[in-house]
C-alpha positions as CSV (number, residue, x, y, z in Angstrom):
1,X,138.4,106.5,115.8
2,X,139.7,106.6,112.5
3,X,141.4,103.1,110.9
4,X,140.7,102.1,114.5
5,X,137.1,100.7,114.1
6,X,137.8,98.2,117.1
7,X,139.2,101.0,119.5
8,X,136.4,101.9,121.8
9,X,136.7,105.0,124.1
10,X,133.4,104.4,126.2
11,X,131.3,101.9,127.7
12,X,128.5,103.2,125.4
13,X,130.1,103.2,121.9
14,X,131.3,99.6,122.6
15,X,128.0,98.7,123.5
16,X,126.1,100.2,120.3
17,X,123.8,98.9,118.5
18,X,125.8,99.0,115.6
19,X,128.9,100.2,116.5
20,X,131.4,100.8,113.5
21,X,130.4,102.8,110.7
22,X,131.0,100.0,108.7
23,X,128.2,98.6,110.2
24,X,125.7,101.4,109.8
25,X,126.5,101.8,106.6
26,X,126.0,98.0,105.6
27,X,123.0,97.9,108.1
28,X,121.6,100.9,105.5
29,X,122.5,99.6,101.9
30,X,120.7,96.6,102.9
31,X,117.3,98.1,104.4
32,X,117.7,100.2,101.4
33,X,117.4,97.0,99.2
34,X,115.4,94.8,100.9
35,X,112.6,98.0,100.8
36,X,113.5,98.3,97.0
37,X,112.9,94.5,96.2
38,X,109.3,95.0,95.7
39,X,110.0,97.3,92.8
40,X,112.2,95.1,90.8
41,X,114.5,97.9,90.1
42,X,117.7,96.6,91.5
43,X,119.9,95.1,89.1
44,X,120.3,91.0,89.2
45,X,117.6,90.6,91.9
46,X,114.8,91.8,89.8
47,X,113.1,88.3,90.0
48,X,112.9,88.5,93.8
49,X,109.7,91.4,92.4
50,X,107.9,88.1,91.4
51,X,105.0,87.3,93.5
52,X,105.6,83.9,93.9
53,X,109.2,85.1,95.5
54,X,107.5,88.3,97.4
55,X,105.6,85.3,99.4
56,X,108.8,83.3,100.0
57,X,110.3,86.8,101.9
58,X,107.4,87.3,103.4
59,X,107.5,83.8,104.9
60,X,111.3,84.4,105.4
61,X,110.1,87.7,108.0
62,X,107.0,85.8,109.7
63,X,109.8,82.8,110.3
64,X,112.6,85.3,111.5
65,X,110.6,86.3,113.8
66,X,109.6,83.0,115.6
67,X,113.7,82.1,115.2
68,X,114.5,85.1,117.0
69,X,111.8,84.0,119.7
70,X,113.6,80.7,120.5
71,X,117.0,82.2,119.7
72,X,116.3,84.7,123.0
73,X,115.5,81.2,125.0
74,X,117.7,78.8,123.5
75,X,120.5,81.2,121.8
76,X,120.8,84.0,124.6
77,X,119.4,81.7,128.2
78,X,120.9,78.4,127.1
79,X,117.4,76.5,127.4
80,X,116.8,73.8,124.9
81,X,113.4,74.1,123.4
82,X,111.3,71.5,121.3
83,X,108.3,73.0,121.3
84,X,108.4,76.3,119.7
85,X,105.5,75.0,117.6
86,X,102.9,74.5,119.9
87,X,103.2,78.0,121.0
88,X,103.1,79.2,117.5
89,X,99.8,77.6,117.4
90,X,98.4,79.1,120.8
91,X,99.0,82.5,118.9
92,X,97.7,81.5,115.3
93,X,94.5,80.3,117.3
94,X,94.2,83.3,120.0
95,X,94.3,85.6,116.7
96,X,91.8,83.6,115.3
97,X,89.3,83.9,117.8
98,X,89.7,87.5,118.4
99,X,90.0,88.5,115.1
100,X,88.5,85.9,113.0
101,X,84.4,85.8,111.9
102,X,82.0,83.7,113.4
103,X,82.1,80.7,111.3
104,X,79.8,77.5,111.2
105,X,81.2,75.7,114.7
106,X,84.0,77.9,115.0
107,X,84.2,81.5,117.6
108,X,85.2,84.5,116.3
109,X,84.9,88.3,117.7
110,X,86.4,90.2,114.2
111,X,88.5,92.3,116.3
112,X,90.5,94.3,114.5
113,X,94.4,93.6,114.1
114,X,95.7,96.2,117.1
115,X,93.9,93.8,119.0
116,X,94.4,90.5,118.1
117,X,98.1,90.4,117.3
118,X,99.3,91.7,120.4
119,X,97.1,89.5,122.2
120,X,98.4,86.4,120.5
121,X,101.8,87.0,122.1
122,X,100.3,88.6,125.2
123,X,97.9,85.0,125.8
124,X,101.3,83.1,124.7
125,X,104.0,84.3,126.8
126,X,101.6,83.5,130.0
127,X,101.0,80.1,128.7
128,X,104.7,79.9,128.3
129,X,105.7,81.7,131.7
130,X,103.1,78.8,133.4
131,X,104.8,76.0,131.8
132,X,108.5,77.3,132.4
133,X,108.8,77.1,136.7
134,X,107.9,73.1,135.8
135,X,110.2,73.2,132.7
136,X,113.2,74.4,134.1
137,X,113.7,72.2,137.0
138,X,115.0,69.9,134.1
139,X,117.8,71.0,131.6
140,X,120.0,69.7,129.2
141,X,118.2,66.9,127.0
142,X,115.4,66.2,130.0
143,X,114.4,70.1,129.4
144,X,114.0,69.6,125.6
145,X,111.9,65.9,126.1
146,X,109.4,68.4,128.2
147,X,109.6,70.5,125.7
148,X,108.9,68.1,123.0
149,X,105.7,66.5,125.1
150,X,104.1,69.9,124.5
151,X,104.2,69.8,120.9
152,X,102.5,66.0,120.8
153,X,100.3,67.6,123.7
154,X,99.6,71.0,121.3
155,X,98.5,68.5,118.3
156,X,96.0,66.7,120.3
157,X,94.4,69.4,122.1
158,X,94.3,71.6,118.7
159,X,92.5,68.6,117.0
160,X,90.2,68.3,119.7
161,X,88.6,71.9,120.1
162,X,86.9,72.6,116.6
163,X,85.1,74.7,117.7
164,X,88.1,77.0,117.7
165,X,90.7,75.3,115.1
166,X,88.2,74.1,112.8
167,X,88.8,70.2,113.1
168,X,91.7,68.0,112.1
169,X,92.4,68.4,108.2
170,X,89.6,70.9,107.7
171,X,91.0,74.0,109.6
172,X,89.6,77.4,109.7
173,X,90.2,80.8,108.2
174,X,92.0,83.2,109.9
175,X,91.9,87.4,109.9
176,X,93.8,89.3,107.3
177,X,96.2,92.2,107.4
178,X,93.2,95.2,107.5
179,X,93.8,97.6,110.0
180,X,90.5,99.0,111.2
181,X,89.9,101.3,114.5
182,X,87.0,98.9,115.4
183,X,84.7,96.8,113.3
184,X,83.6,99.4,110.5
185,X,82.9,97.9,107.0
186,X,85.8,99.3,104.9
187,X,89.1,99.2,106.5
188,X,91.4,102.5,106.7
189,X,94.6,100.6,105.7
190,X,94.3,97.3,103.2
191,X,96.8,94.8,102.8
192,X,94.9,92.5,100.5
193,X,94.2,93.9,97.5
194,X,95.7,95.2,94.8
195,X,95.5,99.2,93.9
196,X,97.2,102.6,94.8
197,X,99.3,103.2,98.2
198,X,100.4,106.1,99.2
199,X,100.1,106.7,95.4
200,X,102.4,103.7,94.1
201,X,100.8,101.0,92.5
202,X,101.4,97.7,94.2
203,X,100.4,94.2,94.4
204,X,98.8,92.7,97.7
205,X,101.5,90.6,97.9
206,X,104.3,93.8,97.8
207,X,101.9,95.4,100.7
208,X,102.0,92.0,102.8
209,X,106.1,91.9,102.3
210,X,106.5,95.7,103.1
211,X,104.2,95.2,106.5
212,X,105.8,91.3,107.7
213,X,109.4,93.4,106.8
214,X,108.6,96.2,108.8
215,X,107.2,93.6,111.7
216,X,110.2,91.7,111.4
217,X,112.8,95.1,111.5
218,X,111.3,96.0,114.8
219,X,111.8,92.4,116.0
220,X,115.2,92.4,115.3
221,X,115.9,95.8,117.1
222,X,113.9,94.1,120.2
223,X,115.9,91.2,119.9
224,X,118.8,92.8,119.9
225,X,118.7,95.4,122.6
226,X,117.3,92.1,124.3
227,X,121.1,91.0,124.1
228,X,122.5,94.3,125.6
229,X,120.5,94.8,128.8
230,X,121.0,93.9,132.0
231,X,118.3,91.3,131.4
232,X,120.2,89.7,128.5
233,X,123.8,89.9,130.5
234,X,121.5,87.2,132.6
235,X,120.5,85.1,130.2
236,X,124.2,84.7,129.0
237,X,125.6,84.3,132.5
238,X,123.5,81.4,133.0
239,X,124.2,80.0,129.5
240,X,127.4,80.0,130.0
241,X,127.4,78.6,133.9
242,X,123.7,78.7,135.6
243,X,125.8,77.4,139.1
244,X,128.5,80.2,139.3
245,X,125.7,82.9,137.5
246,X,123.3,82.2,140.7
247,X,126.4,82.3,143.2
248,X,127.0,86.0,141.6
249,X,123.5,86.8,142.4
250,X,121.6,86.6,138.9
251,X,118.0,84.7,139.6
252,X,118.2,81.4,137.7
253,X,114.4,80.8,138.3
254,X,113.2,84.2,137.3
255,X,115.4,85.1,134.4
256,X,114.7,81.3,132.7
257,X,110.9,82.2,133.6
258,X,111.5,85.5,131.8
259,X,113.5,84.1,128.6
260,X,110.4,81.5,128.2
261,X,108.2,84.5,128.2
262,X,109.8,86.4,125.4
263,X,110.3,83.7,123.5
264,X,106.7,82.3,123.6
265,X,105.4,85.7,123.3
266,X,107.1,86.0,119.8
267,X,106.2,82.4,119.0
268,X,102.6,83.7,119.8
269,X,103.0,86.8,117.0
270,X,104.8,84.3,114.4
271,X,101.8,82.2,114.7
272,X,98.9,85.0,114.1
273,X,100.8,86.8,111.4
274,X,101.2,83.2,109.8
275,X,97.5,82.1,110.0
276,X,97.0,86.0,108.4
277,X,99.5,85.5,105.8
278,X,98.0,81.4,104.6
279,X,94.8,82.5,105.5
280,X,93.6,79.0,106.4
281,X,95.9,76.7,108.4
282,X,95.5,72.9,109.7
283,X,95.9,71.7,113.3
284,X,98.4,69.3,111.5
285,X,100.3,72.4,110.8
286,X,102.0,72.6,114.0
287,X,104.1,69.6,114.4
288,X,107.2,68.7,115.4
289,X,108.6,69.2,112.0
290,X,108.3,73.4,112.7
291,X,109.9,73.1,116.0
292,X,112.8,71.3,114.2
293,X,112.8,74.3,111.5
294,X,113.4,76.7,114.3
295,X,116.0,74.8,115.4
296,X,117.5,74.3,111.9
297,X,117.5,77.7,111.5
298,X,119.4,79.1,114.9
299,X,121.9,75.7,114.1
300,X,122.4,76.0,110.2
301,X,122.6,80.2,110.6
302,X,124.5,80.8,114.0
303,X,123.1,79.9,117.6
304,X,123.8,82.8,119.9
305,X,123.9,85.6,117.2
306,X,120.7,87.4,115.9
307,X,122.5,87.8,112.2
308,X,122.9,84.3,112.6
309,X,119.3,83.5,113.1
310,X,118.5,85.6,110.5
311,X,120.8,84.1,107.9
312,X,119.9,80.5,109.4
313,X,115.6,81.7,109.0
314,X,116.4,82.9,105.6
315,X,117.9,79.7,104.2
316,X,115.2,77.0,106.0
317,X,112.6,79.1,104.2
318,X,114.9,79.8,100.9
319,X,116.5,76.3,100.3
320,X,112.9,74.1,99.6
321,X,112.2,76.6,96.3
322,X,115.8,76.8,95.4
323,X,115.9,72.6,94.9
324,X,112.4,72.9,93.5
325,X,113.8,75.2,90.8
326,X,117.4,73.1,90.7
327,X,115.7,69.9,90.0
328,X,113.6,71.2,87.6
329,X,116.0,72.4,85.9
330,X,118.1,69.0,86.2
331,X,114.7,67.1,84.3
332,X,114.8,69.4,81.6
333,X,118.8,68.9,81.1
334,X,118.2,65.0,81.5
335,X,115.4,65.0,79.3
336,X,117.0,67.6,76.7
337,X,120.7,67.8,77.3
338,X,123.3,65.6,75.6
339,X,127.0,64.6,76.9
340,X,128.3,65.1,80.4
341,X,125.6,67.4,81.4
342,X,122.7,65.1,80.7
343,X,124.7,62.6,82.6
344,X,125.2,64.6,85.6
345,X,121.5,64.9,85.5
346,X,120.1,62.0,85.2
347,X,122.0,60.7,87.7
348,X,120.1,62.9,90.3
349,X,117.0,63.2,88.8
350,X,114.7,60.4,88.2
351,X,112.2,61.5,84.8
352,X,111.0,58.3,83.5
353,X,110.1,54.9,85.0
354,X,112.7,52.8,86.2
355,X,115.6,55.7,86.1
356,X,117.5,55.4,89.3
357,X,117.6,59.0,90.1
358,X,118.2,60.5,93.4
359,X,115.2,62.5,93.2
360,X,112.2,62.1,91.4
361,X,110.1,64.3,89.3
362,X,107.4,61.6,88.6
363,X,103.9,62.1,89.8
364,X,102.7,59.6,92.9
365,X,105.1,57.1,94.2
366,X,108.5,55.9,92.6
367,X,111.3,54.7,93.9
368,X,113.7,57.9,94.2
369,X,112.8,60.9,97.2
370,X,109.8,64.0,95.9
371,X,111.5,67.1,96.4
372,X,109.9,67.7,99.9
373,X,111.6,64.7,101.3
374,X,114.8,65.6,99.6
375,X,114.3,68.9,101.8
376,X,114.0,66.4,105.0
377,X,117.1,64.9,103.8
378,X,119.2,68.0,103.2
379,X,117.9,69.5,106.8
380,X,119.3,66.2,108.4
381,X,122.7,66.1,106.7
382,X,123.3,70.3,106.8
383,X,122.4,69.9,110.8
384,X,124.9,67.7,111.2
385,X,127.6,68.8,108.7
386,X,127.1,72.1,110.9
387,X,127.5,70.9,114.1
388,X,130.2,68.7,113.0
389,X,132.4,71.5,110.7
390,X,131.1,74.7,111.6
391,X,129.4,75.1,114.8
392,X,128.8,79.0,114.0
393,X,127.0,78.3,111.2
394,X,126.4,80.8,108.5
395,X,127.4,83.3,110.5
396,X,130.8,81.4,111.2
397,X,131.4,81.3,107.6
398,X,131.0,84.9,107.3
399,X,133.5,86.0,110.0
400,X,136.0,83.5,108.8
401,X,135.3,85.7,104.9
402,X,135.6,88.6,107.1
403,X,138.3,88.4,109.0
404,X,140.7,87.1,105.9
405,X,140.0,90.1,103.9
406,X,140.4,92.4,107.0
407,X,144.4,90.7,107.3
408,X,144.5,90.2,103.6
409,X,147.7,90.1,102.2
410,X,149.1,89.0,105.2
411,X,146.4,86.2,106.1
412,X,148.8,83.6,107.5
């Protein structure tokens, strides 16, 4: 109702999938823009057109949707999960046997991709519905330790089956975004080149972000109808109290079974659209360090929420180039700049031998952090400034914004 957005007259309009107009609105303006980014045509984000930006976003949409996997296990059913990686990599390397070429040593069918991405969340969710009747006799930390032995299990088995992963440090080539109705030579729909589409000229890497967006759109509306059903209902109840949700008659077993399903099944689809997007990945690839950047992301953005995920995938993916281009800029200051500024910099930057900057720009080894262990370090200390100050995350930042501008002036 009018200046009542909260006031909800049915079960149905409460349970909405956007449910003020406020919503739908935003929800628009910002589909609007994140279609319009390719372009460059909105004001102050015209950079974002860049290519080298283009494939940050389109990292940012395969990664959302492997956050939004393990925020449907971990976020929705409560489950801790360490090994989101491994089943990232039983997707990347189902895709790459159905859809990849026959290689020297390696198997490949060159199925096309209506065949080999649904298949590489299809061949993960059963590995992952398998595993889960064993996993889930454990919770708490025991459940995420099982968890993390598959990820040290993945790694092995993944270096020791070349003929399908290539070898350890070699890897193998994946399939790319062509969409063919079997195996004919020219595709019907091409994601990797440049040229005309739908008669706007566009860069392969526009066409790549405008597909992995429109993949990722559809995950989110999964994920969040997900949240609304009777299913999800489940999954909460036994996050909140698996005892007194199982005494009201919800199926611990088969609900956890279920939640480990969806969430390897997405895993599965993160990892084939990720080995089409590199094009070549390493067994090394999927490591403990990726589960820990799904993590990061549901923890820094908002466990529980699927804006929160969102905002939490979009930062892991954002913050690496963002101190790349901040330190950067911090050399040339330091190496350039003169008062306060140029000692501000040099005190975290390191551009010449024996400057005791926090992080160095110098080739090879010197005694400050390279930018990528920087990154390690700011993952560590935003985790636990998180957990510690905002346990909402991103998302807990925003409603606090929110909700004083909704009471402003009277936000005592």
């Amino acid at each position: 109702m009018r200046n009542r957005p909260r006031l909800y007259v049915s079960y149905a309009s409460e349970m909405a999938l956007l449910p003020t107009w406020t919503q739908k609105i935003a929800a628009l303006v910002f589909l609007v823009i994140l279609v319009l980014i390719p372009f460059g045509v909105i004001p102050g984000l015209g950079f974002l057109a860049d290519n080298d930006w283009l494939k940050i976003l389109s990292r940012v949409s395969i990664f959302a949707i492997g956050a939004l996997g393990l925020h449907i296990l971990s976020g929705l059913a409560g489950q801790v999960s360490l090994g989101h990686a491994f089943f990232v990599g039983i997707g990347a390397y189902t895709a790459a046997i159905l859809g990849g070429e026959v290689g020297k040593g390696t198997w490949g069918l060159g199925l096309p991709i209506w065949i080999w991405l649904p298949a590489a969340g299809i061949v993960a969710a059963l590995i992952g519905a398998l595993i889960a009747p064993t996993a889930v006799r454990v919770r708490g930390i025991y459940l995420a330790i099982v968890t993390l032995g598959l990820v040290f299990v993945g790694e092995w088995l993944f270096r020791s089956l070349p003929f399908i992963t290539g070898g350890a440090q070699a890897g193998r080539k994946f399939p790319t975004f062509e969409f063919r109705f079997w195996q004919e030579e020219v595709p019907f729909l091409d994601f990797t080149s440049d040229g005309p589409w739908f008669g706007i000229q566009m860069t392969s890497e526009a066409k790549t972000y405008i597909l992995l967006l429109v993949f990722a759109i559809i995950t989110v509306i999964v994920a969040k109808n997900i949240q609304r059903t009777r299913v999800g209902r489940a999954f909460m109840s036994i996050r909140d109290r698996d005892i007194a949700a199982e005494v009201m008659g919800v199926a611990d077993t088969k609900h956890k079974v279920m939640a480990f399903a969806l969430s390897s099944a997405l895993a599965g689809v993160t990892g084939a659209l990720m080995g089409a997007f590199v094009g070549r990945l390493v067994p090394e690839g999927f490591s403990l360090f990726l589960s820990i950047q799904f993590v990061a992301a549901l923890l820094i953005g908002g466990i529980g929420t699927v804006t929160g995920t969102l905002l939490g995938a979009t930062f892991v993916l954002v913050l690496p180039r963002v101190v790349q281009d901040l330190t950067g800029l911090l050399a040339s200051t330091a190496q350039t700049g003169t008062g306060w500024t140029a000692a501000v910099a040099n005190f975290f930057v390191s551009t010449a031998e024996g400057d005791p900057g926090i992080v160095s720009t110098l080739p090879g080894t010197s005694p400050g952090l390279n930018v990528a262990q920087f990154n390690l370090l700011l993952y560590g200390l935003l985790l636990i400034a998180f957990l510690i100050f905002e346990p909402l995350g991103l998302y807990g930042i925003w409603i606090r914004i929110r909700n004083y501008w909704k009471s402003w002036p009277f936000t005592y």
